[in-house]
C-alpha positions as CSV (number, residue, x, y, z in Angstrom):
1,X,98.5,2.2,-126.3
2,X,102.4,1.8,-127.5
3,X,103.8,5.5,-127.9
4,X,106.2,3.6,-130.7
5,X,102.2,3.5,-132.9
6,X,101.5,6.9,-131.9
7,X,104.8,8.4,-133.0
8,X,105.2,6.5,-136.2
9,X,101.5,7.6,-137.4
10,X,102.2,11.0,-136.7
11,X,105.7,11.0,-138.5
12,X,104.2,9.9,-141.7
13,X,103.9,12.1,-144.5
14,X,100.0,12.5,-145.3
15,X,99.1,13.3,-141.5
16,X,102.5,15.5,-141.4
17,X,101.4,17.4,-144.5
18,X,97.2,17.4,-142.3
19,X,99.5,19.3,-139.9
20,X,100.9,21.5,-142.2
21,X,97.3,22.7,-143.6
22,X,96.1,23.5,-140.2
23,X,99.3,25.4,-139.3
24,X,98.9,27.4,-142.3
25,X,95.4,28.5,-141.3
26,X,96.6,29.0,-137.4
27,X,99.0,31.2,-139.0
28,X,97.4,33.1,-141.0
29,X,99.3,31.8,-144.9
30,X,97.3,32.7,-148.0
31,X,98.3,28.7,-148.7
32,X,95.3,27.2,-150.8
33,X,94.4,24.2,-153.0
34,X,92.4,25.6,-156.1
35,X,88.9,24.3,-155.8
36,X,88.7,21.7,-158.7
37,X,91.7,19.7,-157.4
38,X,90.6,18.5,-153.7
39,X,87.7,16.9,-155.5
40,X,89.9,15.7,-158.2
41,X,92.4,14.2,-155.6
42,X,89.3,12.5,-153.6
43,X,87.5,11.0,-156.8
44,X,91.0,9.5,-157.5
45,X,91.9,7.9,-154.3
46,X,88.1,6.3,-154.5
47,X,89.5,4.9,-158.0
48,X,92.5,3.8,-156.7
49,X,90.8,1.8,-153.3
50,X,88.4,0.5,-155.4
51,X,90.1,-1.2,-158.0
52,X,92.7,-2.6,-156.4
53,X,90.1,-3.8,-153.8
54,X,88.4,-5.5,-156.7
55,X,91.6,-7.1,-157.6
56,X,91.7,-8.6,-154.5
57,X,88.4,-9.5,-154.0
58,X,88.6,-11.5,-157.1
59,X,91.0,-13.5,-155.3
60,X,89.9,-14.2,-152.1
61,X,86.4,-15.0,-153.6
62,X,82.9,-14.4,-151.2
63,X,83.6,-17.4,-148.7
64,X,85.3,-17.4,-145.3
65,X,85.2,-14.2,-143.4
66,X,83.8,-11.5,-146.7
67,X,80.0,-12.0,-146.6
68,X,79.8,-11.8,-142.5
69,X,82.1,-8.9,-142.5
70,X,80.3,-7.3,-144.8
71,X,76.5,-7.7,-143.3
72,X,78.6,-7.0,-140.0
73,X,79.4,-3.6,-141.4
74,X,76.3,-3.1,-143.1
75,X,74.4,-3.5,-139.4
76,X,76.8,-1.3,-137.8
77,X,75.8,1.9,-140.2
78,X,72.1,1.0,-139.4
79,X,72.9,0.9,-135.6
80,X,75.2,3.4,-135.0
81,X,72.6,5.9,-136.6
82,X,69.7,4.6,-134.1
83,X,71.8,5.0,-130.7
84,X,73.5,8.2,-131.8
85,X,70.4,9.9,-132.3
86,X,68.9,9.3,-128.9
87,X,71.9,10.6,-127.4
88,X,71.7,13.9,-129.3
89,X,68.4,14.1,-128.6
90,X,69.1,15.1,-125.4
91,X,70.6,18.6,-126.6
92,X,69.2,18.7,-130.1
93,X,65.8,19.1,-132.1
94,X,65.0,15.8,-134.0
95,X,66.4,17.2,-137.0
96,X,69.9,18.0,-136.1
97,X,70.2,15.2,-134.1
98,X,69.0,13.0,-136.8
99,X,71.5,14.4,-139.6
100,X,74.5,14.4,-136.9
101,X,73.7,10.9,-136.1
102,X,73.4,9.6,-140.2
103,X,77.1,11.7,-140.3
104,X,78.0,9.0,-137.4
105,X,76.3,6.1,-138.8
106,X,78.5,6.6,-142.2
107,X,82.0,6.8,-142.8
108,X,85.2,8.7,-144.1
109,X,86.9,7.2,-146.9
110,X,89.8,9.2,-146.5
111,X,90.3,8.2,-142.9
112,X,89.6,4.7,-144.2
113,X,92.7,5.2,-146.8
114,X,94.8,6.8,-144.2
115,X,94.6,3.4,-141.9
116,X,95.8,1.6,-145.2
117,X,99.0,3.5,-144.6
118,X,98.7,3.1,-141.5
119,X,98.9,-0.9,-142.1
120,X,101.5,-0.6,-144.8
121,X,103.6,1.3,-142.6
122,X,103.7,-1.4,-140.1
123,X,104.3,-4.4,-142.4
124,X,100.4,-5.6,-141.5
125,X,98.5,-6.9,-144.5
126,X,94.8,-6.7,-144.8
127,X,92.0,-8.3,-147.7
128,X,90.6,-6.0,-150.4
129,X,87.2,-7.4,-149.1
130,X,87.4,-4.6,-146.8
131,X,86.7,-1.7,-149.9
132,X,83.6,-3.9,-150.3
133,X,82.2,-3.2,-146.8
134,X,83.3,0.9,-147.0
135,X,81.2,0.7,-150.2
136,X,78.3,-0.3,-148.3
137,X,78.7,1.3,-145.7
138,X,77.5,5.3,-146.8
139,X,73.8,4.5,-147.8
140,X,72.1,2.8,-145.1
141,X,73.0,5.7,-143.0
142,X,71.6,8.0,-145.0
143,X,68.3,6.3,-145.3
144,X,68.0,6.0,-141.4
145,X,68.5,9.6,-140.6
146,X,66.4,10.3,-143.0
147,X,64.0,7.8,-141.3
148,X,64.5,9.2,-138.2
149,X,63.7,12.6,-139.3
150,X,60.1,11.4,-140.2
151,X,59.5,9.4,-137.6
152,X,61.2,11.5,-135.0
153,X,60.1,15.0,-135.9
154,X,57.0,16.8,-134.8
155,X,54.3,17.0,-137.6
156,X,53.8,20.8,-137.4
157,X,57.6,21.0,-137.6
158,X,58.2,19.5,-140.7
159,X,58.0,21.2,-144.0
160,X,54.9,20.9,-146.0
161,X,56.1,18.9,-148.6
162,X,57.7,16.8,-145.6
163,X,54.9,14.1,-145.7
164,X,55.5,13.6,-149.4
165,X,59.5,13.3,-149.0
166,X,60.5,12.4,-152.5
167,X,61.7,9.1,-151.7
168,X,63.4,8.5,-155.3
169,X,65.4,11.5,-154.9
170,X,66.6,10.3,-151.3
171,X,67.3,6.6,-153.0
172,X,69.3,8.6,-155.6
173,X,71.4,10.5,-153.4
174,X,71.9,7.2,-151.1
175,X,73.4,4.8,-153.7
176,X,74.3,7.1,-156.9
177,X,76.2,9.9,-155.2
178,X,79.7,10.1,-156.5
179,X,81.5,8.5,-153.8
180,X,80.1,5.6,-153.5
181,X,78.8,5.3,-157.4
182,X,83.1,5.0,-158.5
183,X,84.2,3.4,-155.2
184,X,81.4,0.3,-155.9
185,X,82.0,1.2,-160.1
186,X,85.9,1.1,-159.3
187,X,86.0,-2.7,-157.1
188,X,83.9,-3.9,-159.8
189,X,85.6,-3.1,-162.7
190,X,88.7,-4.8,-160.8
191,X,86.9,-8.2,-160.2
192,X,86.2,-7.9,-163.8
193,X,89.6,-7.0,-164.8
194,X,91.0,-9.7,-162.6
195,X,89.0,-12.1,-163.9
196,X,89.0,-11.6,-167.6
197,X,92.0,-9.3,-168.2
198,X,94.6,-9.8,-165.7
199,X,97.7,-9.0,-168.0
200,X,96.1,-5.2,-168.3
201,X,95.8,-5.1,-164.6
202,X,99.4,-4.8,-164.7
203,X,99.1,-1.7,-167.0
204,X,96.7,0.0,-164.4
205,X,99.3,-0.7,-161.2
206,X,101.8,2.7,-162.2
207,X,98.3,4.6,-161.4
208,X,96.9,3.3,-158.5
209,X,100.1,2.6,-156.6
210,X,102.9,4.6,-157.4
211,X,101.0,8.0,-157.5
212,X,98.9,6.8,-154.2
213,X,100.6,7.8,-151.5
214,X,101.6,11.8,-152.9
215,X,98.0,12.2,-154.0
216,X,96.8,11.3,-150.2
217,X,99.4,13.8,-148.9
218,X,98.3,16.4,-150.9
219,X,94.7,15.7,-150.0
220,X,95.0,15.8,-146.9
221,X,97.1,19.0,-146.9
222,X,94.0,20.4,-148.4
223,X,91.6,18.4,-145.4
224,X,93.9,20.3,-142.8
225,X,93.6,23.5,-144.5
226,X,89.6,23.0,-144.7
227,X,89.4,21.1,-140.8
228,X,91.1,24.8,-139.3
229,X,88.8,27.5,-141.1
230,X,86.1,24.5,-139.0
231,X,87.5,25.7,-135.3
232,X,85.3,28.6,-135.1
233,X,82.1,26.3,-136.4
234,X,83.2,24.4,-133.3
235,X,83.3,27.0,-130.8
236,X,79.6,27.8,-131.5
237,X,78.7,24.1,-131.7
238,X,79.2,23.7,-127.6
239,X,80.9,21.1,-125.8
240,X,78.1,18.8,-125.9
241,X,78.6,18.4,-129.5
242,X,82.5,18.0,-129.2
243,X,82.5,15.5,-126.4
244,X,79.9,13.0,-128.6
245,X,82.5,13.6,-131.5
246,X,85.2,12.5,-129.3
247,X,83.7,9.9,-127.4
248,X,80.9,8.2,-130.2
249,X,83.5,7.2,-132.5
250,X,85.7,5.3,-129.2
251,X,82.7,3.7,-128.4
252,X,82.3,2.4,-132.1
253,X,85.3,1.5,-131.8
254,X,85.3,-0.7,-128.8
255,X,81.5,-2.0,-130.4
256,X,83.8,-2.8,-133.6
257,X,86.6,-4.3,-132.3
258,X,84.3,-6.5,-130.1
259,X,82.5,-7.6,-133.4
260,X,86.1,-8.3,-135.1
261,X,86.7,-10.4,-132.3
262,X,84.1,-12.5,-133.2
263,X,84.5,-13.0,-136.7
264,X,88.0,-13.6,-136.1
265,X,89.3,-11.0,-138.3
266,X,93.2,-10.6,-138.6
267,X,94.6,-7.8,-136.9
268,X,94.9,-5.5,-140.4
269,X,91.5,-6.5,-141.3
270,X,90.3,-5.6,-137.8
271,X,91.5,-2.0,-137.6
272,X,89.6,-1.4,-141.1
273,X,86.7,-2.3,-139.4
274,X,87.4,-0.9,-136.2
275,X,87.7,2.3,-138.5
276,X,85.1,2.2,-140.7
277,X,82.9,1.7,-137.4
278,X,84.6,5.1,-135.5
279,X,84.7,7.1,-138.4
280,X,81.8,10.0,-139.8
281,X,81.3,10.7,-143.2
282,X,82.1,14.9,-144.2
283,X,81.2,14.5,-147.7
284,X,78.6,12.3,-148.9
285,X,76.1,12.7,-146.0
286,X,76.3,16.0,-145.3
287,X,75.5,16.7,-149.1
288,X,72.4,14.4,-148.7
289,X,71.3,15.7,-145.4
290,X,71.6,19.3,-147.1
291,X,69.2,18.2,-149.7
292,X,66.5,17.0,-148.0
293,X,66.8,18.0,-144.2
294,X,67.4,21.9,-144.8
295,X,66.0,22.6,-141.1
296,X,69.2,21.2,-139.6
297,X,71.6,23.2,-139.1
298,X,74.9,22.1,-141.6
299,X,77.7,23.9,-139.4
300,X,76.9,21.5,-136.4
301,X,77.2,18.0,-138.4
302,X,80.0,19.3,-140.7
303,X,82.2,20.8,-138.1
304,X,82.0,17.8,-135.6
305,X,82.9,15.3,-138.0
306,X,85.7,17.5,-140.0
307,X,86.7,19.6,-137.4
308,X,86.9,17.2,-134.5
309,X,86.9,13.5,-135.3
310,X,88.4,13.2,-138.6
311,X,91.8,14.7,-137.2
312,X,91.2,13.2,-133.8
313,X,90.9,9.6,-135.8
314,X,94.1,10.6,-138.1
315,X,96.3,11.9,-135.8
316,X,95.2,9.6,-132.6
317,X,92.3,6.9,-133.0
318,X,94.2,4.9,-135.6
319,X,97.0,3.6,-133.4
320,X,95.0,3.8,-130.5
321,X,92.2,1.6,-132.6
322,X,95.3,-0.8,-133.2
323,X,96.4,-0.9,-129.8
324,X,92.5,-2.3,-129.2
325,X,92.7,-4.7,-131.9
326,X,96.0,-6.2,-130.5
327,X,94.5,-6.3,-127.2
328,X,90.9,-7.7,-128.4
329,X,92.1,-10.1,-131.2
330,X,93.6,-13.5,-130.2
331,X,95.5,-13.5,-133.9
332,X,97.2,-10.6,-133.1
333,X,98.9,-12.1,-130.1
């Protein structure tokens, strides 16, 4: 991996201002984001993704590379879930292991966002397709661990009303939680826009690019802030549970890349993927698995993939995910 990648992903404002929230917990600063902004910041950055990832999609069209990248990513969040779980099954009951592996099988927008920068730093362009395949990434997860909790978990273990799991409500927290209702809402009203509108697209671009790159920084001022009061989650989770969340999302990775490779992605197309594939959903997930898994325990899926591999993918895994693509992908060189 090129130190050069390393250096200038650290240097950048939003993972400089990640820093800055953890040091302020490490040290002990009353610093805090008042609650209704975080979310505020988060539903606007899905906006942002997703409409201007419309806008592009309504360019490049579904042909070429966007429908096998997509089923591509789709198969990965059913997989990832599958594999996962029998590796924490060799520490965990089948009901942690099954909501830690659907926090594995999903992804992290934010993380997601961050490699945009990441790309935009470096001159590297990429296809707004790629917002489509984040988009549908989030559900199938859900639905496997959820799956897996049925299939996996002993009878007399489950809850009463386990047998009759109410199905609609697991649908509706799969495909209408907020996330993923604006971010799929979001691309398209873009394509829409794009298509029929174009001239007010203009109008929209003062939102959804100027303001982008502060509103990330301040989010993910609040995401350090939130990852440190994690660290003592994490010292009770074990270091079973912090080796997977170090070593799962390098293995997607690798998996990822290796699937870029042979759909020929470009390099800044390949890192999204690569990304989307390593990453582990805090948010969406973990509210689903709260719902309708109450036996596991949340501390254990929430502090591995917030505490450990969200700033281990923000700080380290995106240039070192780059470093693979450039090594994996003939168009890179």
């Amino acid at each position: 991996m090129e130190t050069s990648l390393v250096l200038q992903n650290l240097l950048t404002p939003p993972v400089l201002f990640f820093f800055l929230g953890v040091i302020a917990v490490l040290v002990g600063s009353d610093l805090e984001i008042p609650a209704p902004l975080p979310k505020l910041f988060s539903l606007y950055l899905l906006l942002a993704i997703g409409f201007k990832g419309g806008l592009e999609l309504a360019h490049s069209g579904l042909g070429g590379q966007v429908l096998p990248t997509i089923a591509a990513a789709v198969a990965m969040s059913l997989a990832v879930p599958l594999y996962s779980f029998l590796a924490l099954k060799l520490k965990f009951d089948s009901f942690n292991a099954a909501a830690i592996a659907a926090t594995y099988g999903s992804i992290s927008a934010v993380t997601f966002i961050t490699a945009q920068s990441f790309l935009e730093t470096q001159k590297i362009t990429y296809d707004g397709f790629m917002v489509a395949a984040l988009a549908l990434m989030e559900s199938p997860a859900i639905i496997v661990g959820l799956l897996l909790v049925k299939l996996a978990a002993p009878q007399q273990q489950q809850r009463p009303d386990a047998k009759g799991m109410r199905w609609g409500s697991v649908l509706n927290e799969a495909f209408l939680n907020s996330s993923v209702f604006l971010l799929v809402g979001s691309l398209v009203i873009g394509v829409l826009v794009s298509a029929y509108s174009p001239a007010s697209a203009e109008k929209m671009l003062p939102f959804t690019d100027k303001l982008f790159y502060g509103a990330l920084s301040f989010f993910l001022l609040d995401m350090g802030i939130v990852a440190a009061q994690r660290l003592s989650d994490l010292r009770r989770a074990g270091t079973f549970l912090i080796t997977f969340s170090v070593l799962m999302p390098l293995f997607n990775a690798v998996v990822g890349a290796l699937i870029a490779r042979g759909l020929q992605l470009s390099p800044g197309n390949g890192l999204l993927f690569v990304v989307l594939c390593a990453s582990a959903s805090y948010i969406a997930v973990p509210a689903a698995m709260r719902m309708t898994v109450p036996e596991a325990n949340p501390s254990l899926y929430i502090s591995s993939a917030l505490g450990v591999t969200f700033p281990f993918n923000i700080i380290v895994g995106i240039p070192l995910y780059m470093a693979l693509v450039n090594k994996l992908l003939p168009a890179a060189g």
